[in-house]
C-alpha positions in Angstrom: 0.0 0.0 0.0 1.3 3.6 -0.3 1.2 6.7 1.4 -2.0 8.9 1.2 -3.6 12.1 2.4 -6.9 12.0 4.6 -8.9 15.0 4.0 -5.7 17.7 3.5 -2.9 17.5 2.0 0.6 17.4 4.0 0.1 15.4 6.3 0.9 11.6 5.1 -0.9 8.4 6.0 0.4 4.4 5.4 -2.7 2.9 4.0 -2.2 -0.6 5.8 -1.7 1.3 9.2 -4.8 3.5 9.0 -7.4 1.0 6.6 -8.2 -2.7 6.6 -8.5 -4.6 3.3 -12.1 -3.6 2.5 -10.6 0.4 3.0 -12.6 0.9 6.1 -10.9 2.6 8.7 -9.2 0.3 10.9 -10.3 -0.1 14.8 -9.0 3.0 16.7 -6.7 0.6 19.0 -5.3 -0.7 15.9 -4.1 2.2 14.6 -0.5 3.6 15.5 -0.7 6.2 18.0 1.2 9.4 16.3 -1.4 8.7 13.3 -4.2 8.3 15.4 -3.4 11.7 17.1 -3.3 13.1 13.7 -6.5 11.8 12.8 -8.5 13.3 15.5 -6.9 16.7 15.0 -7.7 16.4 10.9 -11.4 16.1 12.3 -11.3 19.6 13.3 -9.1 21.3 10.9 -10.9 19.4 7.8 -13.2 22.6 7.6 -10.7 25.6 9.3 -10.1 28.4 7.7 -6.7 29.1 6.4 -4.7 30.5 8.8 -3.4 33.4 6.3 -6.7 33.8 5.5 -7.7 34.3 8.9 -4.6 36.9 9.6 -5.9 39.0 6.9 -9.8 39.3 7.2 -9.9 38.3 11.3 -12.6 36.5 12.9 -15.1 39.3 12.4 -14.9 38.3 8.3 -14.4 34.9 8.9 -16.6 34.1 6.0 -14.3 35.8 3.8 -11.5 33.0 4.3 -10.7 30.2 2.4 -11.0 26.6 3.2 -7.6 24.7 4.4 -6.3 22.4 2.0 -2.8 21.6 3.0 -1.4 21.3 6.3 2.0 21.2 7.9 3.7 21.1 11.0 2.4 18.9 14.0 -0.3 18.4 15.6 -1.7 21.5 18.0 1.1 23.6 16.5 0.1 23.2 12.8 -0.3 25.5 10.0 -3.1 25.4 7.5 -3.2 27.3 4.6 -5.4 27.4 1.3 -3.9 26.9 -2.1 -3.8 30.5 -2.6 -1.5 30.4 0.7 0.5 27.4 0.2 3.4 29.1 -1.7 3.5 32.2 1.2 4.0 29.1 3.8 6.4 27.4 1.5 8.9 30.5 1.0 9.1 31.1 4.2 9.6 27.8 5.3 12.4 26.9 2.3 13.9 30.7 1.9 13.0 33.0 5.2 14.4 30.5 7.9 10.9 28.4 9.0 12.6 25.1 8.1 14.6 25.8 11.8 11.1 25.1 13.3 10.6 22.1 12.0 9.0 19.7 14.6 8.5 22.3 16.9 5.5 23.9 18.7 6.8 27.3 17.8 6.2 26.9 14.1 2.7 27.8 13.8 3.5 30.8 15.3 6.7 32.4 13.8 4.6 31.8 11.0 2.0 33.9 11.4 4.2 36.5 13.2 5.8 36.8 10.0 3.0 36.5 7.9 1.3 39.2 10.4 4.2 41.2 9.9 3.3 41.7 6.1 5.5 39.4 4.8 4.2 37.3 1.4 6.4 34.7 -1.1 7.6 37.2 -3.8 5.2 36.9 -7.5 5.3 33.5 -8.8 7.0 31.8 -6.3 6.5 27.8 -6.7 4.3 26.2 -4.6 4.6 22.4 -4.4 3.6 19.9 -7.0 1.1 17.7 -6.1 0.4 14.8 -7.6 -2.8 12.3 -7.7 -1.3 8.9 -8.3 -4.4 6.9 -7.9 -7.8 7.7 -9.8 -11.0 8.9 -7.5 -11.8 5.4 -7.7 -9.1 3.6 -6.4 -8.9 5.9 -3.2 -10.9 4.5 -0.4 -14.1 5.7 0.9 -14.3 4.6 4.3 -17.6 4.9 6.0 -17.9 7.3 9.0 -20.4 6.5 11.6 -23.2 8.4 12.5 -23.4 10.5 15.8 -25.5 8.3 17.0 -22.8 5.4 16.5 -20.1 7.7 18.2 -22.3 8.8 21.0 -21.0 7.6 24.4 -24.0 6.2 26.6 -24.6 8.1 30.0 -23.5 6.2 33.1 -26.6 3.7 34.4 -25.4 5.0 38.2 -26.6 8.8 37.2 -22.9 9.8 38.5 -21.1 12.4 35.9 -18.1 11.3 33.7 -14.9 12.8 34.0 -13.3 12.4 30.3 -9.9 13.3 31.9 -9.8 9.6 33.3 -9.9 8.3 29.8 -6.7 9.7 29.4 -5.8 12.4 26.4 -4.4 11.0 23.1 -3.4 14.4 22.0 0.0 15.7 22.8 0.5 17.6 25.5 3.3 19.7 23.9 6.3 17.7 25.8 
């Protein structure tokens, strides 16, 4: 199996470790835990708003932003950027000194203090080439369950649950 994207681009998935033959997702427990922690954070960021997007306009025009459609960086420190975007992230990454946070918490931030700061890939900068290698078809289609599949039960005993016992799968930022 090869690598694939799950819902944006960047971030890269090992078919066998995230779907079973029939290209269902896998069991949570079964998959590894660095890609299941980036699973659960593409749940959220699947719909964000570009982060450049969101420098410019603000939450008060959050309408006018673009969609994320790439993301980079790791999880809870991540960058997400629009096509539009991508080559502004790239430049500074590859050109302005980003590529020293690398794996760090702090990229997501000097990124948008620089993009904050006015700063934009010069005119016709190259973005990356992307490239589909297998047709619509041959990607799989896993099915997501309904709320009502993913709701937890309340406790029979009436007594509250604390989700902090289950434990958090998401880093902490160590």
């Amino acid at each position: 199996m090869d690598k694939v994207s799950i819902g944006l681009r960047g971030w890269r998935f090992d078919e066998a470790a995230v779907f079973d033959e029939e290209g269902e997702f896998k069991p949570r427990e079964e998959i590894p835990k660095a890609d299941r922690q980036r699973l659960s954070r593409l749940a959220i960021l699947v719909n964000a708003p570009c982060n450049a997007c969101w420098l410019i306009h603000g939450e008060a025009e959050r309408e006018k932003c673009e969609v994320a459609e790439v993301v980079y960086g790791e999880p809870g420190h991540e960058v997400v950027v629009c096509a539009e975007h991508e080559a502004d992230f790239l430049y500074w990454f590859r050109e302005q000194g980003g590529s020293e946070y690398a794996g760090e918490e702090e990229l997501q931030r000097a990124f948008h203090e620089w993009f904050a700061g006015g700063e934009r890939a010069p005119e016709g900068y190259g973005g990356m080439d992307h490239v589909d290698t297998a047709s619509f078809e041959e990607i799989p289609d896993p099915t997501v369950p309904d709320t009502g599949e993913r709701a937890i039960d309340a406790p029979e005993d009436g007594k509250r649950v604390d989700i902090r016992e289950f434990g958090r799968e998401y880093p902490k930022g160590e």
